[in-house]
N, CA, C and O atoms as a DFTB+ gen file, in Angstrom:
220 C
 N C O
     1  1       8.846      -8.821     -19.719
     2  2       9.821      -7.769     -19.889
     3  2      10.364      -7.385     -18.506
     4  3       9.560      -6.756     -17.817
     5  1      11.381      -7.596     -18.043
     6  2      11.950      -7.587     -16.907
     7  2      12.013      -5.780     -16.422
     8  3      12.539      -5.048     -17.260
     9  1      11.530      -5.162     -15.214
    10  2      11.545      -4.188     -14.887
    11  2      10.295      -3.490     -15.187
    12  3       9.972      -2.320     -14.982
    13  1       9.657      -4.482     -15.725
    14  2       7.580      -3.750     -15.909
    15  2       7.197      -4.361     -15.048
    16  3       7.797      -5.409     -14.811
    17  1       6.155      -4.023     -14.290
    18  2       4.927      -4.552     -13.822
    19  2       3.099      -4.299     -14.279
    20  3       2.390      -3.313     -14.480
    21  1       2.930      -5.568     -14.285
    22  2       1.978      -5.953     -14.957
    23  2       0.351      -5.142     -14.046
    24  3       0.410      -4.471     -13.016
    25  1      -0.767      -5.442     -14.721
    26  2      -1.963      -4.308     -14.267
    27  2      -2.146      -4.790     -12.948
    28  3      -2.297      -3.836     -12.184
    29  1      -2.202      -6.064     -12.278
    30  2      -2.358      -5.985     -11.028
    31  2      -1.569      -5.838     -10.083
    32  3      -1.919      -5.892      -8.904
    33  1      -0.393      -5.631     -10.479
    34  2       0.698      -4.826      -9.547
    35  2       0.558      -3.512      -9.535
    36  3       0.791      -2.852      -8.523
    37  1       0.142      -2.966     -10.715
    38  2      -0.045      -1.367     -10.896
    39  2      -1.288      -1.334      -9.319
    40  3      -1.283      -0.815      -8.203
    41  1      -1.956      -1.977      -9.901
    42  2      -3.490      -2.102      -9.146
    43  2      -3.313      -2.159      -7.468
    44  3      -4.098      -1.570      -6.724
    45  1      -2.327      -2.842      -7.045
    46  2      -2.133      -2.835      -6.069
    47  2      -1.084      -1.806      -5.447
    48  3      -1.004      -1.606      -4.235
    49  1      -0.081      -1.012      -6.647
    50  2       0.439      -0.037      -5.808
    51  2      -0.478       1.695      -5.250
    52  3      -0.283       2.613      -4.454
    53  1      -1.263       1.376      -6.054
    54  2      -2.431       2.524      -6.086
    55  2      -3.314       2.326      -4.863
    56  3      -3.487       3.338      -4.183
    57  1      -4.005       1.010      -4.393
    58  2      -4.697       0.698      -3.663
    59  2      -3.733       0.871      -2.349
    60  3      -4.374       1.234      -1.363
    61  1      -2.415       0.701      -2.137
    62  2      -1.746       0.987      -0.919
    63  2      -1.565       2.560      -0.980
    64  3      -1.602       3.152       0.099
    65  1      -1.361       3.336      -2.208
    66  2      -1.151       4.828      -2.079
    67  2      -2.541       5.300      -1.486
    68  3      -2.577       6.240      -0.691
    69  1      -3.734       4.603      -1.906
    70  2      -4.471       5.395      -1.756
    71  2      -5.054       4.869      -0.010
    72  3      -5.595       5.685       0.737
    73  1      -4.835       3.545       0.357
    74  2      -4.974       3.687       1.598
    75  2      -4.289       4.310       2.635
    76  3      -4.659       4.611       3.770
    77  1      -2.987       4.486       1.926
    78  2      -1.903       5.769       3.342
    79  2      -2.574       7.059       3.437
    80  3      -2.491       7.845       4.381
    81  1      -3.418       7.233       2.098
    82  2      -4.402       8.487       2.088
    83  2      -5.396       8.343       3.177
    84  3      -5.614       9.137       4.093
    85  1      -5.979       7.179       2.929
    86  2      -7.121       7.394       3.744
    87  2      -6.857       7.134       5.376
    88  3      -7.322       7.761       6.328
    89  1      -5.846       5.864       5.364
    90  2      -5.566       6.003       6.954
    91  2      -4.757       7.423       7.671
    92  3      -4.835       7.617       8.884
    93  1      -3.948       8.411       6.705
    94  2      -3.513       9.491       7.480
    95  2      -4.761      10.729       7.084
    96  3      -4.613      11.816       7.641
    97  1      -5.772      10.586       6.289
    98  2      -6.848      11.848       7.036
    99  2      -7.883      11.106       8.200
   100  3      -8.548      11.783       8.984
   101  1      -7.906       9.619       8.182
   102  2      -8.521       9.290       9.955
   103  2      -7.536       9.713      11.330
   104  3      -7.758      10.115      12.472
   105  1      -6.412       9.398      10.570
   106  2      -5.487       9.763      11.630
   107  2      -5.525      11.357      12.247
   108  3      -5.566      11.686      13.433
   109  1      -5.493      12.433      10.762
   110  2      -5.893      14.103      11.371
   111  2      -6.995      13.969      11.685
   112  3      -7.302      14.910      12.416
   113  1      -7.854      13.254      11.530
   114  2      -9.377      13.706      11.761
   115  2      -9.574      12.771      13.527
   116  3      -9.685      13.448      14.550
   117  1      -9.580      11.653      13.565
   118  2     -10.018      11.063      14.753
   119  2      -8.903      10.697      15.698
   120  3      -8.868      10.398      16.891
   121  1      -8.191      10.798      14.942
   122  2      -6.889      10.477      16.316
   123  2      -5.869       8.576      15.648
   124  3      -6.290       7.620      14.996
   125  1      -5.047       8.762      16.026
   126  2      -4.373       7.490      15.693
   127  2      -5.151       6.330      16.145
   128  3      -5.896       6.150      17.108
   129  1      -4.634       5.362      14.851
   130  2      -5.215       3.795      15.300
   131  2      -3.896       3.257      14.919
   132  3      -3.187       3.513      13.946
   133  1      -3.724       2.411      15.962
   134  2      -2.188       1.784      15.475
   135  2      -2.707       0.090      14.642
   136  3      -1.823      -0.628      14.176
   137  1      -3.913      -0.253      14.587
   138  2      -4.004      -1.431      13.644
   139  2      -4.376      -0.620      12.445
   140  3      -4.068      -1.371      11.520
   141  1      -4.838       0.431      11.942
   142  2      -4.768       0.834      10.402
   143  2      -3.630       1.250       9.953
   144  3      -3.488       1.383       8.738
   145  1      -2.549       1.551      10.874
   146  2      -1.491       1.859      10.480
   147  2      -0.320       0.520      10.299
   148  3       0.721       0.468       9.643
   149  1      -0.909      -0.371      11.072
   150  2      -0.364      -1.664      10.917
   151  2      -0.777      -2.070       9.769
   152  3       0.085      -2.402       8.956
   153  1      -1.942      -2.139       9.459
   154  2      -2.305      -2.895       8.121
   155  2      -1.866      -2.352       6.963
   156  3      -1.809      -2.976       5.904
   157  1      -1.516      -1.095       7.126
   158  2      -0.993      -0.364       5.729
   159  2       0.374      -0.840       6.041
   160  3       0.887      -1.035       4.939
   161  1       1.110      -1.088       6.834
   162  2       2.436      -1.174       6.736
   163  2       2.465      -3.089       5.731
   164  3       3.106      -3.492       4.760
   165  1       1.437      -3.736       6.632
   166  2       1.628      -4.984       5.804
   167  2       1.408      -4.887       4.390
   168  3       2.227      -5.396       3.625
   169  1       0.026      -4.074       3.801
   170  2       0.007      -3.919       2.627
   171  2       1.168      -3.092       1.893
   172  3       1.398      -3.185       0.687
   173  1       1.630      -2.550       2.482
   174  2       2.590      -2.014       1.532
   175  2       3.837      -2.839       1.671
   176  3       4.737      -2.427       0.938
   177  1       4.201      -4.049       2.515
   178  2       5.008      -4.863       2.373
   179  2       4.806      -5.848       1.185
   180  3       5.545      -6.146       0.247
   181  1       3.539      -6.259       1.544
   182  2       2.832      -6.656       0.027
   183  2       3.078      -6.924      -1.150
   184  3       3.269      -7.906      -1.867
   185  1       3.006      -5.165      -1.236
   186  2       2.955      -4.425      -2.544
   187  2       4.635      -4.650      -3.166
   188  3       5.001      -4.588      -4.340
   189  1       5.306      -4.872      -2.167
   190  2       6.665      -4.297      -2.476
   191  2       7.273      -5.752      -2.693
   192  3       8.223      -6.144      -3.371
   193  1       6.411      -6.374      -1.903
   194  2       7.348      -8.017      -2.224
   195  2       6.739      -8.400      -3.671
   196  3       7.591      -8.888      -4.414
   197  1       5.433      -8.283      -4.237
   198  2       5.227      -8.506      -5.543
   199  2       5.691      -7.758      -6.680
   200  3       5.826      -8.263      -7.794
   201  1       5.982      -6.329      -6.354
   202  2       7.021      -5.652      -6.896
   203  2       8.381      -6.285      -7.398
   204  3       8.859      -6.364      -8.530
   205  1       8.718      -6.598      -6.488
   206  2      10.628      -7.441      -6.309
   207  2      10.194      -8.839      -7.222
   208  3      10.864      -9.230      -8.177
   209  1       9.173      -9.385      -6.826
   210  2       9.006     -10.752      -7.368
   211  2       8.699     -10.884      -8.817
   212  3       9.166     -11.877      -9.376
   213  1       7.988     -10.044      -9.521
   214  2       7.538      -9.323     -10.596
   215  2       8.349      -8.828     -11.566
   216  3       8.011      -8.783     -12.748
   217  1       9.708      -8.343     -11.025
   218  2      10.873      -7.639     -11.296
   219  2      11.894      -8.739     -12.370
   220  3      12.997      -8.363     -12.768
């Protein structure tokens, strides 16, 4: 059905929401890391290219 995504796309947009969670309370809490913030940027590129592809 064109414009659904299926459970492991769901699965993976949750797992990037919930890591921007967790990398921005390390970020208030210990101070910036620019590779967790890198890696969320790839995962959420990821997320977004299986999104489009999915589509």
């Amino acid at each position: 059905m064109p414009g659904s995504t299926n459970g492991s796309t769901k699965t993976m947009g949750a797992l990037t929401a919930g890591t921007l969670v967790l990398v921005t309370a390390y970020t208030v809490t210990l101070g910036s890391n620019g590779w967790l913030w890198f890696g969320w940027v790839v995962l959420g590129l990821l997320t977004l290219a299986a999104i489009v592809v999915r589509s």
